[in-house]
C-alpha positions as CSV (number, residue, x, y, z in Angstrom):
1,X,-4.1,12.4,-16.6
2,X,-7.0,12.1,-14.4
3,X,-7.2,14.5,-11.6
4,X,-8.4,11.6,-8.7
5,X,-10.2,13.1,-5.9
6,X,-12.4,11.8,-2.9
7,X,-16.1,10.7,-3.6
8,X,-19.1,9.8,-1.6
9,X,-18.0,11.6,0.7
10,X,-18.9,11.8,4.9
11,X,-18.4,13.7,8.2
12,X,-14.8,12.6,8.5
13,X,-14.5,13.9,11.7
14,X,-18.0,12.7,14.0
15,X,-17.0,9.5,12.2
16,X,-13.6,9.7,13.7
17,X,-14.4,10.5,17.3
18,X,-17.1,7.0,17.2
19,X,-14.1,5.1,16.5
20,X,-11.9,5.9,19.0
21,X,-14.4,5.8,21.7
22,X,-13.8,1.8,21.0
23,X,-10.4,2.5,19.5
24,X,-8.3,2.9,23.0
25,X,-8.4,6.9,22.9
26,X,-9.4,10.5,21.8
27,X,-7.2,11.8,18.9
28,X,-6.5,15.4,18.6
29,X,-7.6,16.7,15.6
30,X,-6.3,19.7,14.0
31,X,-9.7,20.9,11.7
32,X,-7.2,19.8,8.3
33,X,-8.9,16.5,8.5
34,X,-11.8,16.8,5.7
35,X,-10.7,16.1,2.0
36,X,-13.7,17.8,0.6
37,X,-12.2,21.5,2.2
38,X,-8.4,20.7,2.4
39,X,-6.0,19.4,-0.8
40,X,-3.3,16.3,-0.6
41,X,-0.5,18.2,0.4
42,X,-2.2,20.2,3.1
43,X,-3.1,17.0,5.0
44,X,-0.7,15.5,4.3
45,X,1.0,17.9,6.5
46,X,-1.7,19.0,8.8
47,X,-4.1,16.2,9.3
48,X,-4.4,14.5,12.7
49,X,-1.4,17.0,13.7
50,X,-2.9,19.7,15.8
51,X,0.1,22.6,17.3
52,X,1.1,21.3,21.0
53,X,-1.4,23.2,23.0
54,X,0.9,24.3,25.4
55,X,4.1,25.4,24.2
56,X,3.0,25.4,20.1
57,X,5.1,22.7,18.6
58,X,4.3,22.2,15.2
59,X,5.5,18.4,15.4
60,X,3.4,16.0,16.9
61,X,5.2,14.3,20.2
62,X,6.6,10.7,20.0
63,X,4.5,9.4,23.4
64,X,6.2,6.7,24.7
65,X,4.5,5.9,27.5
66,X,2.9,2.4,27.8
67,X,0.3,3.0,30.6
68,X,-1.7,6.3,31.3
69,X,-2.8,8.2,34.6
70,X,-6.4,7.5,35.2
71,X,-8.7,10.3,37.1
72,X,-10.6,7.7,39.0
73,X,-11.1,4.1,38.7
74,X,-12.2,2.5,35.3
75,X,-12.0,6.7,33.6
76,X,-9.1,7.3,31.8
77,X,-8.1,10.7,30.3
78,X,-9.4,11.2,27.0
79,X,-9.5,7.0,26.4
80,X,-6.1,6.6,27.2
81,X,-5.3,3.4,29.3
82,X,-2.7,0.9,27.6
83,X,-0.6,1.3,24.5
84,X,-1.3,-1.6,22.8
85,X,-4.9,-0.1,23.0
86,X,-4.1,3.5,21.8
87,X,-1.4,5.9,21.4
88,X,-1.6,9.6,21.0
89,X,1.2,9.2,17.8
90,X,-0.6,6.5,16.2
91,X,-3.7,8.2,16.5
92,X,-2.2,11.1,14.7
93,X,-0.8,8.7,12.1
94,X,-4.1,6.7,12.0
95,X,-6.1,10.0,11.2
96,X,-3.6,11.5,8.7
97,X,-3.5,8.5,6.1
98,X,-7.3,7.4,6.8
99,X,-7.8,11.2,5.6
100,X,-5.4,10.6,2.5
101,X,-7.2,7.6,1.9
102,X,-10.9,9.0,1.8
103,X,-11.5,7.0,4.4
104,X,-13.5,7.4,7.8
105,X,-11.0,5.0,9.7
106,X,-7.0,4.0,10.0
107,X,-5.6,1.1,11.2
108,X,-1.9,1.1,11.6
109,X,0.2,-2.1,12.3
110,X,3.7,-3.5,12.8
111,X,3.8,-4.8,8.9
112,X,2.3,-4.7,5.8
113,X,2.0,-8.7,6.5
114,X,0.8,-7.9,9.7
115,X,-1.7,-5.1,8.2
116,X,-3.1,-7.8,5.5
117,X,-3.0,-10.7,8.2
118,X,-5.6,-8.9,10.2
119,X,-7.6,-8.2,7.5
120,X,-7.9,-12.2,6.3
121,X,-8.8,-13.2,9.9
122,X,-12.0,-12.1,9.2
123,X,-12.3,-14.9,6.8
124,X,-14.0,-18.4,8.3
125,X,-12.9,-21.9,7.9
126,X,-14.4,-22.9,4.8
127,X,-14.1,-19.4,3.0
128,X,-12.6,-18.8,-0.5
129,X,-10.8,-15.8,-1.4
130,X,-10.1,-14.7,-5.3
131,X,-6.7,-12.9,-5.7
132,X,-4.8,-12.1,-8.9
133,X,-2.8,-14.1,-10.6
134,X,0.5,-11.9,-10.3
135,X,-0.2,-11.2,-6.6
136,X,2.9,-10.0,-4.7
137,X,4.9,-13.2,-3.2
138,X,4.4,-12.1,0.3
139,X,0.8,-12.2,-0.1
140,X,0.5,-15.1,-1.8
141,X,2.5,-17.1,0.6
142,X,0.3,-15.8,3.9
143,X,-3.3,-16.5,2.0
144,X,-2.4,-20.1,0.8
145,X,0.7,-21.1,3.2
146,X,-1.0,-20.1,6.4
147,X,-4.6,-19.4,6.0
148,X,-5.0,-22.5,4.1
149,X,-4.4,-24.4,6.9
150,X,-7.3,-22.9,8.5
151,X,-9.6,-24.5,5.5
152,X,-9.7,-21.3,3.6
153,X,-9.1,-21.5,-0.1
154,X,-8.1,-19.3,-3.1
155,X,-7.9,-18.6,-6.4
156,X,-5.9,-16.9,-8.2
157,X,-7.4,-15.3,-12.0
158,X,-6.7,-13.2,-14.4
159,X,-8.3,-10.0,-12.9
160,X,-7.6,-8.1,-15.9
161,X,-10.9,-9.6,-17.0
162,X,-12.8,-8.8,-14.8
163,X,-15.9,-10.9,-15.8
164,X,-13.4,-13.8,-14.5
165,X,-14.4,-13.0,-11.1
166,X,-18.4,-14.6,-12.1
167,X,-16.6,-17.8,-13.2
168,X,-14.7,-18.4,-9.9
169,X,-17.4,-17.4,-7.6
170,X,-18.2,-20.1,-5.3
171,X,-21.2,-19.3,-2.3
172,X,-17.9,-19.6,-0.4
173,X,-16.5,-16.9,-2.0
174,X,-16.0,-13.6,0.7
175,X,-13.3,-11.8,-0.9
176,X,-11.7,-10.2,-3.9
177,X,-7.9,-9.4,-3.5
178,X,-6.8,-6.9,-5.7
179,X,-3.4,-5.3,-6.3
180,X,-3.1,-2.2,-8.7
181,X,-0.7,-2.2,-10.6
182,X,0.5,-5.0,-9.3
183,X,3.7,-6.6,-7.6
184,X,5.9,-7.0,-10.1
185,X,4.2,-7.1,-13.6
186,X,2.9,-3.7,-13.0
187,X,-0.6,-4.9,-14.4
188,X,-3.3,-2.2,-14.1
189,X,-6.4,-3.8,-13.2
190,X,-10.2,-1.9,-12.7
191,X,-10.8,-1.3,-9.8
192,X,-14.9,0.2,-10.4
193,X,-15.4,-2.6,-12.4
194,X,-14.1,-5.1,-10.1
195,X,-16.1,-3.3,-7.4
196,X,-19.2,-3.8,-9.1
197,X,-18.6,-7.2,-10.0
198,X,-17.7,-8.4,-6.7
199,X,-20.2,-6.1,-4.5
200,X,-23.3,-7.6,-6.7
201,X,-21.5,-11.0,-6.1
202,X,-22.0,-10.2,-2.2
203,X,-18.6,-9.7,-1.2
204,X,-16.0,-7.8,-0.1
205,X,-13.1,-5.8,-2.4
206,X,-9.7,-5.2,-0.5
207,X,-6.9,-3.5,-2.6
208,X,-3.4,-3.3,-2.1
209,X,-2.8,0.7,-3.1
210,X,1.2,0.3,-1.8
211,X,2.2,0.8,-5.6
212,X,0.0,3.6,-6.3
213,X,-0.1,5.6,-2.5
214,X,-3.2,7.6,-1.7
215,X,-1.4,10.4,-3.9
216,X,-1.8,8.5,-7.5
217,X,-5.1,6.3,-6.8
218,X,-8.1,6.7,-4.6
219,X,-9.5,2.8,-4.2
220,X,-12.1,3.4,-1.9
221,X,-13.5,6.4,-3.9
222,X,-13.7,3.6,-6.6
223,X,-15.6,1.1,-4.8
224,X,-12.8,-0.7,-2.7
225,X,-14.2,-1.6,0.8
226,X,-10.8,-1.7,2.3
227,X,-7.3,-0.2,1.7
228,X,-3.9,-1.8,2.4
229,X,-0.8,-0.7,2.6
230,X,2.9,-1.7,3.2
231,X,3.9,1.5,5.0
232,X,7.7,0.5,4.7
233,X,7.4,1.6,1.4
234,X,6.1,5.0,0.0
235,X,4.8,6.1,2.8
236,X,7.6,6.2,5.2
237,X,9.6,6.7,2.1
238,X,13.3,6.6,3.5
239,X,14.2,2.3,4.3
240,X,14.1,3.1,7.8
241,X,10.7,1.7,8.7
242,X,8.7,-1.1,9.2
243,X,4.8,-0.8,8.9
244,X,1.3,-1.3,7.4
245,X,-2.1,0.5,7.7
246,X,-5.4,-0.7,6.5
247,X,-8.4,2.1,6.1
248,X,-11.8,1.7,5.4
249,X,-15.1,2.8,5.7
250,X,-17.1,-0.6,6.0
251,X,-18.5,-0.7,9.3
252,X,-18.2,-4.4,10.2
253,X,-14.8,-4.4,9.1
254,X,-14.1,-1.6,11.6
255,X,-15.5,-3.5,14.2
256,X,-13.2,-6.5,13.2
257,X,-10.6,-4.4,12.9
258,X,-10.5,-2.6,15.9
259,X,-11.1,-5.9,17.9
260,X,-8.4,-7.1,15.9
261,X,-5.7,-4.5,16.5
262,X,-5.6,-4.6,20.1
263,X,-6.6,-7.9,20.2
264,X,-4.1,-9.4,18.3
265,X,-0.7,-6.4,19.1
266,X,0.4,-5.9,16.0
267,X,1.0,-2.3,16.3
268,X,3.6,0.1,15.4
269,X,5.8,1.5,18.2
270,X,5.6,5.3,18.4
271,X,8.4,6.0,16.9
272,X,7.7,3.8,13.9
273,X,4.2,6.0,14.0
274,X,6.4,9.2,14.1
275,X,9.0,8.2,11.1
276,X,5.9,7.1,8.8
277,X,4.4,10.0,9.9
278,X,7.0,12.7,8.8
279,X,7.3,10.6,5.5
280,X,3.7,11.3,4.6
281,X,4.3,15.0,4.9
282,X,6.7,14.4,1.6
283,X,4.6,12.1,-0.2
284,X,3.7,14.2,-2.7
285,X,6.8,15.5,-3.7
286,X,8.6,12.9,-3.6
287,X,6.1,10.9,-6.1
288,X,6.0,13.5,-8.5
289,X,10.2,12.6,-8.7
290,X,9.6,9.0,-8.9
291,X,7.1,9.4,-11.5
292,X,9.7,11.7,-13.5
293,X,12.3,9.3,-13.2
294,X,10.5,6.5,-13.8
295,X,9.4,7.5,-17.3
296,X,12.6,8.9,-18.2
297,X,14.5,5.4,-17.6
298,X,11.2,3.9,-19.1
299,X,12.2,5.9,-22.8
300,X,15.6,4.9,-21.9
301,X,14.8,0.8,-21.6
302,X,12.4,0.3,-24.6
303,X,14.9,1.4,-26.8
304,X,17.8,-0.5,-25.4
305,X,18.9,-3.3,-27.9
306,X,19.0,-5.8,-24.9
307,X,15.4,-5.4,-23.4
308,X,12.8,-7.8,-24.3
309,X,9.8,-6.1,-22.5
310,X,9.0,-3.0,-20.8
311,X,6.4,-3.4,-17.9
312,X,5.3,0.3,-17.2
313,X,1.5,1.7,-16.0
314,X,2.7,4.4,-18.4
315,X,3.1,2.5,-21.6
316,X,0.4,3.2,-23.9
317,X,0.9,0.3,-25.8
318,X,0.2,-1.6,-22.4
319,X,-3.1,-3.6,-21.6
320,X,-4.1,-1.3,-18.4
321,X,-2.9,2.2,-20.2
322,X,-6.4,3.3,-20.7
323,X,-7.6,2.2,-17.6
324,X,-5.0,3.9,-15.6
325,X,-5.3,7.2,-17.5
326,X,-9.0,6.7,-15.8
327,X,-8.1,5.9,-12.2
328,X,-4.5,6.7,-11.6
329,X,-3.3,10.6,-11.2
330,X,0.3,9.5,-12.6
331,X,2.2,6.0,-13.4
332,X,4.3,6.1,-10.2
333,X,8.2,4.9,-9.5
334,X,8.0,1.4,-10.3
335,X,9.6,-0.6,-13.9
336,X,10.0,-3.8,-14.2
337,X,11.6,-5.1,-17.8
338,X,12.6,-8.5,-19.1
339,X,16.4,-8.8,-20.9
340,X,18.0,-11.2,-24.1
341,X,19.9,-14.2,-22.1
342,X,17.7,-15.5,-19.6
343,X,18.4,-15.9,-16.0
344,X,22.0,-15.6,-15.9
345,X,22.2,-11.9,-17.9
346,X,18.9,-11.1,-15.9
347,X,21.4,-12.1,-12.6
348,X,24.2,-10.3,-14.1
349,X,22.6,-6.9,-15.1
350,X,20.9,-6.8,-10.8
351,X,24.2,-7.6,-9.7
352,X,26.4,-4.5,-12.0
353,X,24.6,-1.6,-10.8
354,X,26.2,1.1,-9.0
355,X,23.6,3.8,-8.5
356,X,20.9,1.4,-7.9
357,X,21.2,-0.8,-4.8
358,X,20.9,-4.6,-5.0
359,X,18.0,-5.1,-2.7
360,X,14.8,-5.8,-2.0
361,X,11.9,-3.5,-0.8
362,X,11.0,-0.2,-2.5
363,X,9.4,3.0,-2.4
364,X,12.4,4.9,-0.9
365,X,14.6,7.8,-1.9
366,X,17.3,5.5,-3.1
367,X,16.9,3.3,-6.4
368,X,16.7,-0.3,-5.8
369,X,17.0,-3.4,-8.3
370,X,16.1,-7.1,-7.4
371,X,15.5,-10.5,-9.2
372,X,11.9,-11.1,-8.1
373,X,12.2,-14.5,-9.1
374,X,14.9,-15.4,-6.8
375,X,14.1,-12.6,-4.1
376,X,11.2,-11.2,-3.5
377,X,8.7,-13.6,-5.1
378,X,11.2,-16.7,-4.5
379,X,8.0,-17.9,-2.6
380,X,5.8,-18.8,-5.4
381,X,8.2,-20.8,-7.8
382,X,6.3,-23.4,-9.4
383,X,2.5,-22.1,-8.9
384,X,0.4,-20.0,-11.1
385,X,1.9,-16.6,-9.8
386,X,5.7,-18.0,-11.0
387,X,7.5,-14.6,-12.6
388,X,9.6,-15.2,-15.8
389,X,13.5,-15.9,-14.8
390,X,14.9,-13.0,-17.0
391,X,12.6,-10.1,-15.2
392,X,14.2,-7.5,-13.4
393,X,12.5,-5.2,-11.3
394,X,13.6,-1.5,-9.9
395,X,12.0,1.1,-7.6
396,X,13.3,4.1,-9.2
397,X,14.4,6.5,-6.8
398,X,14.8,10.3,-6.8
399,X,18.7,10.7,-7.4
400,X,19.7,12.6,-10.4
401,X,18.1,11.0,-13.6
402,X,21.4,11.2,-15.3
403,X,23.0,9.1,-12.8
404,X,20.1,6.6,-12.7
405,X,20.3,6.4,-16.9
406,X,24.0,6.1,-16.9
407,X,24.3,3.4,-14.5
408,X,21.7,1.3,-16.0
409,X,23.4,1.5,-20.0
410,X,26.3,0.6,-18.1
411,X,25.4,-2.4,-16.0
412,X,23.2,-3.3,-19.9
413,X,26.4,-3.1,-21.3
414,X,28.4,-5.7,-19.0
């Protein structure tokens, strides 16, 4: 596998301190911020997270205040002023995954819906966007339900080719949607390619790198003008948050941004900063376990009698294998497989597990099976992003392996 690391690289931290002069405060920074000096796992950990000055605690303080002592009228310490505007915690949080991300800036937000519906604002009436055309649901739904009612339209294409991208280009045309691999085909798409394409085009590439996390793929060291994440997966890593970040390093998009975050509220409590936080500090552990599990139960399913088709990143035989060996560090915790007997086994099999929890969401310590077709991408039933009736798709967790095979074979065998 590719060893991904950060490109094109810039003064992360001047870059850092210009934001938040506009950005509602002055983060503390704790000299772990620069990816060029510092691996993964150590900024992970340290980035954004200076030691308390005063009494040296080595966990960055949940600040819930909403308003901040000023030291005279219209100068408030170190930026501070309202908390929709800026939070010492989310600053932290902000700088940490902005660093992960190779990026100069973080956004965080209330969502991942909310993270991506800030983003797509700074469409205009009359706009087209190009997505794929196994977007997830979620997205899918926001981009044609909502923004199309603001006159923006979309396509959705095969971005595995990407020359596709030429034949839908309108003058319209502003953005390129991109997941990788994608939500829930697991479709590995390129992103340099796309990047190319689309920036020669005149436009903008946003990718959603929720599947992947910062760990496995680098977007915007590929190309990718802006990052998105659901932070209620991977990130916080634990089903017990709620979140989204966007980072970038395109300068009018951080001035859209940053109008847009305070603007508009969507942001993360503190404590929803703090819990995402302390998930990043595990990231990269806890990937390498999904990533083991994942391929274990991946040699498990494609030789089960019952299984049609095996979606997997890590599937050589699959159409992106090559591609990901490129751009992705590992395949990640994510399967997806098609069974003999349509719907109702494909019902049946969701509904007899005993390890894995009948849910939706993913990207936590726990393994989780769904029906996207009637759950999570219920939404686009009957358009061009429909997902066969007899898929299944699981977030593979990091419980014993044995345990996750077993339970599986067993709920097969029902």
């Amino acid at each position: 596998m590719s060893k991904i690391l950060c490109q094109n690289r810039k003064t992360f931290q001047i870059k850092v301190g210009e934001l938040m002069e506009t950005h509602g405060g002055d983060p503390l920074m704790s000299g772990f911020e620069d990816y060029e000096d510092f691996g993964f796992e150590t900024r992970a950990i340290r980035a954004g997270q200076p030691h308390d000055s005063r009494t040296g605690g080595v966990v960055t303080p949940i600040s819930l205040s909403t308003t901040f002592a000023q030291d005279a009228v219209g100068k408030p310490k170190f930026g501070y002023e309202y908390a929709r505007t800026g939070n010492p915690t989310r600053h932290a949080y902000e700088t940490c995954l902005a660093s992960l991300e190779c990026a100069q800036y973080g956004f965080a937000f209330s969502s991942g819906m909310a993270a991506e519906d800030s983003l797509l604002r700074f469409l205009q009436p009359g706009n087209k966007i190009i997505l794929g055309n196994d977007a997830y649901g979620g997205s899918f739904r926001l981009i044609d339900k909502i923004y199309g009612q603001n006159k923006i339209s979309n396509e959705a294409i095969d971005l595995s080719d990407p020359n596709s991208i030429k034949k839908a280009w309108t003058n319209e045309t502003k953005i390129v949607w991109l997941e990788t691999p994608t939500n829930p085909l697991l479709n590995v798409v390129d992103i340099q390619k796309i990047s190319d394409i689309t920036h020669e085009l005149g436009g903008l590439l946003i990718v959603d790198n929720t599947f992947a996390t910062p760990y496995l793929q680098k977007p915007i060291s590929l190309g990718a003008d802006a990052v998105v994440h659901s932070a209620t997966k991977y990130l916080g890593g634990h089903s017990d948050v709620v979140g989204g970040f966007v980072a970038t390093n395109n300068e009018k998009l951080v001035e859209h941004l940053s109008f847009t975050q305070n603007a508009v509220g969507a942001v993360p409590s503190p404590f929803d900063c703090y819990l995402v936080l302390r998930g990043i500090k595990t990231l990269a552990v806890r990937m390498d376990r999904h990533c083991e599990n994942a391929k274990a139960i991946v040699s498990m399913l494609s030789e089960h009698p019952k299984i049609k088709q095996v979606f997997y990143p890590g599937i050589e035989s699959s159409k992106g294998y090559e591609i990901a060996i490129e751009q992705m560090s590992n395949f990640g915790g994510m399967v997806s497989f098609t069974v003999s007997g349509g719907l109702a086994m494909a019902e049946k099999v969701a509904a007899s597990t005993k390890v894995f929890t009948l849910a939706e969401s993913l990207g936590a310590v726990e393994s989780l099976i769904e029906h996207p077709g009637i759950m999570t991408h219920a939404s686009v039933a009957g358009s061009a992003l429909e997902v066969p009736e007899d898929l299944i798709r699981i977030s593979v967790g990091i419980e014993s392996i044995e345990d996750l095979v077993e339970d599986l074979e067993q709920a097969l065998a029902i």
